[in-house]
C-alpha positions in Angstrom: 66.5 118.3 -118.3 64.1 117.5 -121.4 61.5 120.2 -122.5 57.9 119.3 -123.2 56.8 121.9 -126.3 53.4 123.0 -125.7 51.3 124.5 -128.7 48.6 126.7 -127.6 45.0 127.1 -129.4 42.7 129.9 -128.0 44.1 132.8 -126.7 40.9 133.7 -125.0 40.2 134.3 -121.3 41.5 130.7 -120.1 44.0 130.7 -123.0 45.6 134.1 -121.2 45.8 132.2 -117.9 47.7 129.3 -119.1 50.0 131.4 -120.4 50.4 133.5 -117.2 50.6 130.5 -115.2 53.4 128.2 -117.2 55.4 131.9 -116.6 54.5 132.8 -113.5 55.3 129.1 -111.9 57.7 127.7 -114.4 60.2 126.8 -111.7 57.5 125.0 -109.9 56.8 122.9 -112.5 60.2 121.8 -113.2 60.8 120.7 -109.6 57.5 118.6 -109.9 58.0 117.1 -113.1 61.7 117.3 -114.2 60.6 118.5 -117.6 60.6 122.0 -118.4 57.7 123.5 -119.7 58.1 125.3 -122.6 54.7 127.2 -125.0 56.4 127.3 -128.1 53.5 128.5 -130.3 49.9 129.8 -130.0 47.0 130.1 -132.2 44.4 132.5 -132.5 42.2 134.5 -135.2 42.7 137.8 -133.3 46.3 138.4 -132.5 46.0 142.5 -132.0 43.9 142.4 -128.9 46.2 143.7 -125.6 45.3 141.4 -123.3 48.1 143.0 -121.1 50.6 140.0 -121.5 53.8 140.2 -123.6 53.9 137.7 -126.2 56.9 138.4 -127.1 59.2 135.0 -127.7 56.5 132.8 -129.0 55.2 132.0 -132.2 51.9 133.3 -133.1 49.9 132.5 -135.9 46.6 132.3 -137.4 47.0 128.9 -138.4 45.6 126.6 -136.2 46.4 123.7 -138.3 49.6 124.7 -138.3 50.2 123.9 -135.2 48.6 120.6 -134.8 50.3 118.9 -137.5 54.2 120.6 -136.5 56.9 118.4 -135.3 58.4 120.7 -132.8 54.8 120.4 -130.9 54.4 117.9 -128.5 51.5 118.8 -126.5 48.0 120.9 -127.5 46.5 122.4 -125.3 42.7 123.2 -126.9 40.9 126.5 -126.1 38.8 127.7 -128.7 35.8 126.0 -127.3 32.4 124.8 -129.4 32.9 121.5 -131.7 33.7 123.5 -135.1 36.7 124.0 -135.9 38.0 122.3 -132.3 36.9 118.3 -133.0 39.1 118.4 -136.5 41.9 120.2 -134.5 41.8 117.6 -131.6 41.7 114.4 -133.7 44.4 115.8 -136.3 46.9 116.5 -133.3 46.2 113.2 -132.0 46.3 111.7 -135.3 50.2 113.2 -135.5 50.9 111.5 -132.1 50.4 114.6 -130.0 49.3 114.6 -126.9 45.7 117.0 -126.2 44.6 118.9 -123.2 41.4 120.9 -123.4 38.6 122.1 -121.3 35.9 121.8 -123.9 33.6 120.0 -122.2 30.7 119.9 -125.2 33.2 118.5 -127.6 34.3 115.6 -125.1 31.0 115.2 -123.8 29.1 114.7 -127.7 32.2 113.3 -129.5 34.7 111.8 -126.7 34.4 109.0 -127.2 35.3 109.0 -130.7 38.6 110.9 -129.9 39.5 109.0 -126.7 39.1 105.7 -129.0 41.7 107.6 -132.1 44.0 108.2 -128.9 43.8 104.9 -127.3 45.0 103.9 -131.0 48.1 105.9 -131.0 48.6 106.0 -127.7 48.5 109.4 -126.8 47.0 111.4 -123.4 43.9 113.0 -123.6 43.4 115.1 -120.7 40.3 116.8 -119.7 40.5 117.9 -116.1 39.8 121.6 -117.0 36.3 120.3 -119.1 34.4 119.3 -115.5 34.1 122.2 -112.6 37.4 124.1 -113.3 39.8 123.8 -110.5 37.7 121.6 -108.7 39.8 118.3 -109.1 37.0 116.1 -109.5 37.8 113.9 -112.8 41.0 113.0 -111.3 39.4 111.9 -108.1 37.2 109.5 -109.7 39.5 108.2 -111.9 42.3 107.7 -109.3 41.5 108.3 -105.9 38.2 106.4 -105.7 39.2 104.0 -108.4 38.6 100.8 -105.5 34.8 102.0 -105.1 31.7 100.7 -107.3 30.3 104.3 -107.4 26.4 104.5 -107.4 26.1 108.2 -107.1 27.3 111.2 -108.4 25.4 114.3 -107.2 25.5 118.5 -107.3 26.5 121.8 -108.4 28.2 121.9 -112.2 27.1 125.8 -113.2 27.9 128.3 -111.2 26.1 130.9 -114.0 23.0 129.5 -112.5 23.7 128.8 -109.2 24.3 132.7 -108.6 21.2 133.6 -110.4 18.9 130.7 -107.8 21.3 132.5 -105.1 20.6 136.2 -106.0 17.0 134.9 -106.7 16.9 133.5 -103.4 18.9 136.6 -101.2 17.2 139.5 -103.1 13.1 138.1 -104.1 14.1 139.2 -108.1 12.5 138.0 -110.8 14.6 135.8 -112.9 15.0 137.8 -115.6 16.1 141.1 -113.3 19.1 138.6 -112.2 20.0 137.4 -115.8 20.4 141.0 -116.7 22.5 141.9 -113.8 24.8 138.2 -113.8 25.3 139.0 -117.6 26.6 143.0 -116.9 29.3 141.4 -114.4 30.1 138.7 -116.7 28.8 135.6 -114.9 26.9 135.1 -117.6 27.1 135.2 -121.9 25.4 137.5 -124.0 23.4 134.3 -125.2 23.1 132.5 -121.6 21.3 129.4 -123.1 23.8 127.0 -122.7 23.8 127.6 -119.0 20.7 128.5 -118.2 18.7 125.5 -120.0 21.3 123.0 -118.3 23.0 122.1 -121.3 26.6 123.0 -120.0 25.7 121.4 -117.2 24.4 117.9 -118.9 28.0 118.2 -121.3 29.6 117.4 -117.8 27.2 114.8 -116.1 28.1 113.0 -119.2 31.4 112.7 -118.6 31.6 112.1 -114.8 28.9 109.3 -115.4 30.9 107.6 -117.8 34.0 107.5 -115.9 32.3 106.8 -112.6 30.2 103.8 -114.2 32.4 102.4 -116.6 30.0 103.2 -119.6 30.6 104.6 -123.4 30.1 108.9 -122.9 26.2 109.1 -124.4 25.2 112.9 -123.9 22.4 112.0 -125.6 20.8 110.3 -122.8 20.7 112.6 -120.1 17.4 114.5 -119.3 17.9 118.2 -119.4 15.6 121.4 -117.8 17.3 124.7 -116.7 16.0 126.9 -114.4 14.1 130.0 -116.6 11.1 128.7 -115.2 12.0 129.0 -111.8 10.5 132.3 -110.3 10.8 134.0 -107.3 7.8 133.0 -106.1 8.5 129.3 -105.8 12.1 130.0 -104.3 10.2 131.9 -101.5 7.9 129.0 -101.0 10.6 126.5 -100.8 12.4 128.6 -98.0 9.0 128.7 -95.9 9.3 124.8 -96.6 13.0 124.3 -95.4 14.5 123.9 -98.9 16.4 126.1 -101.3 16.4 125.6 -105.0 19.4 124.4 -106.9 20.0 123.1 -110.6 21.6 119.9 -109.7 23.4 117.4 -111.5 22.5 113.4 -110.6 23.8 110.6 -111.7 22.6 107.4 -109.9 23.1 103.5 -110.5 20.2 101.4 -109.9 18.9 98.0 -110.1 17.1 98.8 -113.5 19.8 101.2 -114.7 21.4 104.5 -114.7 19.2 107.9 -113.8 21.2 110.6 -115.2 19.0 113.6 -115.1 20.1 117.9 -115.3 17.2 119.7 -113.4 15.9 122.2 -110.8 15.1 120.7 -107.6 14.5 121.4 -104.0 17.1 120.8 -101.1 17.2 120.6 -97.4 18.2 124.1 -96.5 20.5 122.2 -93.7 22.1 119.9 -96.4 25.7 120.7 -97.6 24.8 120.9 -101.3 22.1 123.7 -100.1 25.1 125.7 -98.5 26.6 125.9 -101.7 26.1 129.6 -103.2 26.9 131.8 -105.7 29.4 131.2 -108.6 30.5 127.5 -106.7 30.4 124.3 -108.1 30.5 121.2 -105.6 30.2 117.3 -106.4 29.3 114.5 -104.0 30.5 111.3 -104.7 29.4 108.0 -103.5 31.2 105.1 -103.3 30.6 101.3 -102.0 33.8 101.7 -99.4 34.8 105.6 -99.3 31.3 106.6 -98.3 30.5 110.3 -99.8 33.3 112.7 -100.4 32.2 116.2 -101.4 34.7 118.8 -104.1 34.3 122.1 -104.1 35.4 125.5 -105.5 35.3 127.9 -108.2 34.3 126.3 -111.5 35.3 128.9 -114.3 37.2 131.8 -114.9 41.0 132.2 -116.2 42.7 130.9 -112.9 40.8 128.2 -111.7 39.9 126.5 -115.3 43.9 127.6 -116.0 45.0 125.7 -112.6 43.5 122.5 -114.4 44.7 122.8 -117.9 48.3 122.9 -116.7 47.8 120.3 -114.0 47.0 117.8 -116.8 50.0 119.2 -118.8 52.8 118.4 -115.6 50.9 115.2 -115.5 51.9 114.8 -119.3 55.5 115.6 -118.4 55.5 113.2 -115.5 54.4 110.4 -117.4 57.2 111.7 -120.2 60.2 111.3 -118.0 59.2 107.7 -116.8 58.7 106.8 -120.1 54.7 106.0 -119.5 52.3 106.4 -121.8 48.2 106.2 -120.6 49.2 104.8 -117.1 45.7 105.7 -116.2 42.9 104.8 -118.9 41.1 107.9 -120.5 38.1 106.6 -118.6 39.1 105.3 -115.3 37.8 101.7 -117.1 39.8 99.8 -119.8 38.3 100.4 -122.8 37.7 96.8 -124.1 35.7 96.8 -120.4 33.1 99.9 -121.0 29.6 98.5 -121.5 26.2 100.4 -121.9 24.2 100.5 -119.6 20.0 100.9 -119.5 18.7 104.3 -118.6 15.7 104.5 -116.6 13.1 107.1 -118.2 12.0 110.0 -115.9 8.6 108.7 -116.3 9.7 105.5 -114.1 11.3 108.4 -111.5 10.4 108.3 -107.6 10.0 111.2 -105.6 8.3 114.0 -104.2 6.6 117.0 -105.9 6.4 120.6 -105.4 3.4 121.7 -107.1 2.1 125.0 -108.0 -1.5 126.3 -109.0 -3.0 129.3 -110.2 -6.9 128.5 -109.3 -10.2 130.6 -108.6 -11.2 131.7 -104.9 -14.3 129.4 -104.6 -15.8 126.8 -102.9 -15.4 123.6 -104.3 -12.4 123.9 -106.1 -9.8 122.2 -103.7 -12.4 119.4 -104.1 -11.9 119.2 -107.3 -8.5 118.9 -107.5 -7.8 116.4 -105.1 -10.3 114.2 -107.3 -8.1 114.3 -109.9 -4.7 113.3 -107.8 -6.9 110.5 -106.3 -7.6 108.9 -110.0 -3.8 109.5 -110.1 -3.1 107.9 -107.1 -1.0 111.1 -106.0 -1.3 111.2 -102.0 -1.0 114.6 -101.1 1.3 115.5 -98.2 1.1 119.2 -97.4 -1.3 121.8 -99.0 -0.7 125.7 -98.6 -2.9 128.5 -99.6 -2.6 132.1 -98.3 -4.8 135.4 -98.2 -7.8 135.5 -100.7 -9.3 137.1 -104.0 -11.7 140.2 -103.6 -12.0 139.3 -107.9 -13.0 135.8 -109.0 -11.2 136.6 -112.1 -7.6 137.2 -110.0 -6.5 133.7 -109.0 -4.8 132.8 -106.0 -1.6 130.2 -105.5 -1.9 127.2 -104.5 0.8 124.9 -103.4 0.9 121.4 -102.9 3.7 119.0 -101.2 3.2 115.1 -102.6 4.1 112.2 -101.0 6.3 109.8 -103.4 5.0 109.2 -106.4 6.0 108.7 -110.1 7.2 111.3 -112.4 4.3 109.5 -115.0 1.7 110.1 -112.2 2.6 113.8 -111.9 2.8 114.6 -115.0 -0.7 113.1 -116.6 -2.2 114.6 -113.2 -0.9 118.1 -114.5 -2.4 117.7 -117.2 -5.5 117.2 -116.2 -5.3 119.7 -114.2 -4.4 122.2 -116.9 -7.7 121.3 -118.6 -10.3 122.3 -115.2 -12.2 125.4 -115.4 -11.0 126.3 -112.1 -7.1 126.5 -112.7 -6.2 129.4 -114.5 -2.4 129.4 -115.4 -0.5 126.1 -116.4 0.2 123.9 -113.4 4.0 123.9 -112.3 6.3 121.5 -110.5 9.7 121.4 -109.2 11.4 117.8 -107.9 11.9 117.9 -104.4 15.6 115.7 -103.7 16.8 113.9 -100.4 20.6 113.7 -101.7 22.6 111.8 -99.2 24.6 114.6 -97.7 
């Protein structure tokens, strides 16, 4: 039986899984691939922290570079996470013919395509199942499973960081900030929750399900991005009196003028399936032309589950090694000489309705005076809510308004002109309201 010798970079919280899982299953994988599995060395700057596993029988080192450039190193699996020092790493161990796995999901999303094309070149894996939705086997389902289907949607739940602060938002009426505070002391969320809570972590993987799913180069730069800090309480208790729950959603759509690919807050059906998904979960909807929509769902993060799909893609490695096989399935679903760019369609040109949210005085004449300035907007207004009243004309009262569709453009100069009226006192807000499929 050969051996695959693995070289391990990042012996952080994922790195510890993957350690504890090629021991704890080793057997396993041998029946499944007919390779053993065998971590020969791992890298990491901090090699005195007990992180209650016996590393005895490997060689650690300090030297990551070291270990991408060593010929008794056949696969790399990349942990450290961030683009600096990891893209050097990556492209170096590919450069020596080694095979990469990693679960960095900004490096592949902002430089992918530059490493998938030095891999394509000398022919070596690089696997990324672990980068989108952790255990959630959702990259390998697009690029195999549904690989007969024209996909024209990809919708849902990348972050589960934010979904449990919308969730706790939602089950407990806290302020945002109150939840942050609390999701940070139980470690959902990073000292410095930016990445997740502005929906960048979240756009890293839209970029790379959309590229696989529609045949296109990876272009992180053209996805439209807004987290959820201005979400309060206030408008998730509105949106439950409405029949919707808020959710940072993912969407990735193919049209006749182009691809949407938008990271935002938006209101769901509370009886939708994407709606029923809570706390730290991730789920994804896929459509396709012939399989219809098939829903994944799990945990997205933490040591096991993002573990679980680090080692999946190295036994896929090994299986490919004992056939003699080499990038059986292309990097992104869709031969390389085949990806074309594709137009994206502005969120100005977007359809839908709006939630919208006012601060205004308790007078007469007011409501008036807002609906004049929808009507040179042409916004038709579907719903209108307003409860209790001022005893202060200087307290303003909320006002919330449903539109019918409209364009994003529309909404967004209305706003403004809204912002500028005597009678509306804080800056208008609006969230997308979204009829997925499900």
């Amino acid at each position: 039986m050969d051996t695959l010798r693995i070289g391990l970079l990042g012996l952080g919280t994922v790195g510890t899984g993957v350690v504890r899982l090629l021991r704890t299953n080793g057997v396993l994988f041998e029946e499944r691939s007919d390779m053993r599995l065998r971590l020969v060395r791992i890298a990491d700057l901090d090699l005195q922290r007990d992180r209650g596993l016996d590393l005895r029988g490997f060689d650690l080192t300090q030297d990551a570079q070291a270990v991408v450039t060593a010929p008794d190193i056949d696969v790399v699996v990349e942990l450290i996470g961030g683009i600096k020092p990891a893209r050097e790493l990556v492209e170096t161990a590919l450069r020596n013919g080694k095979h990469v796995v990693t679960a960095n999901k900004a490096l592949i999303a902002r430089f992918g395509q530059d490493l998938l094309h030095v891999a394509e070149k000398r022919g070596c894996e690089l696997a990324f199942e672990a980068a989108v939705a952790g255990a959630v086997p959702v990259i390998k389902a697009l690029r195999e499973s549904l690989a007969a289907n024209q996909i024209d949607q990809i919708h849902g739940i990348l972050n589960g960081t934010c979904n449990y602060i919308l969730t706790e938002m939602r089950e407990k009426a806290l302020p945002f900030a109150q939840v942050l505070k609390s999701a940070q002391e139980m470690g959902y969320a990073e000292a410095d929750p930016s990445f997740d809570v502005d929906g960048i972590d979240t756009a890293h993987k839209l970029a790379i399900l959309s590229a696989i799913a529609f045949g296109t180069p990876m272009d992180f730069s053209s996805i439209s991005v807004e987290g959820i800090r201005h979400v309060t309480e206030v408008d998730i208790g509105w949106a439950k009196r409405m029949g919707y729950r808020i959710k940072l959603l993912a969407i990735a759509k193919r049209g006749i003028s182009g691809l949407e690919l938008r990271v935002h807050p938006a209101m769901v059906a509370s009886d939708s399936m994407v709606a029923a998904v809570d706390g730290v979960f991730n789920a994804v909807f896929i459509h396709g032309d012939f399989a219809g929509t098939t829903m994944y769902f799990g945990r997205g993060a933490g040591e096991k589950p993002t573990a679980s799909a680090v080692v999946g893609d190295i036994v896929d490695i090994a299986r490919n090694h004992v056939f003699g096989i080499r990038r059986r399935v292309p990097l992104l679903s869709t031969q390389a000489e085949y990806l074309r760019p594709l137009p994206v369609v502005s969120m100005d040109d977007l359809v839908g309705e709006y939630y919208l949210r006012l601060a205004v005085v308790d007078q007469s004449g007011v409501l008036a005076e807002i609906s004049d300035v929808f009507r040179r907007h042409a916004i038709s207004i579907k719903t209108i809510h307003q409860e209790g009243r001022s005893s202060q004309a200087s307290v303003p009262v909320p006002l919330v308004l449903v539109t019918h569709e409209t364009t994003e453009r529309h909404v967004r100069a209305a706003l403004r002109d809204l912002e500028g009226l005597g009678s509306v006192r804080e800056k208008p807000h609006f969230i997308r309201i979204e009829r997925v499929f499900t």
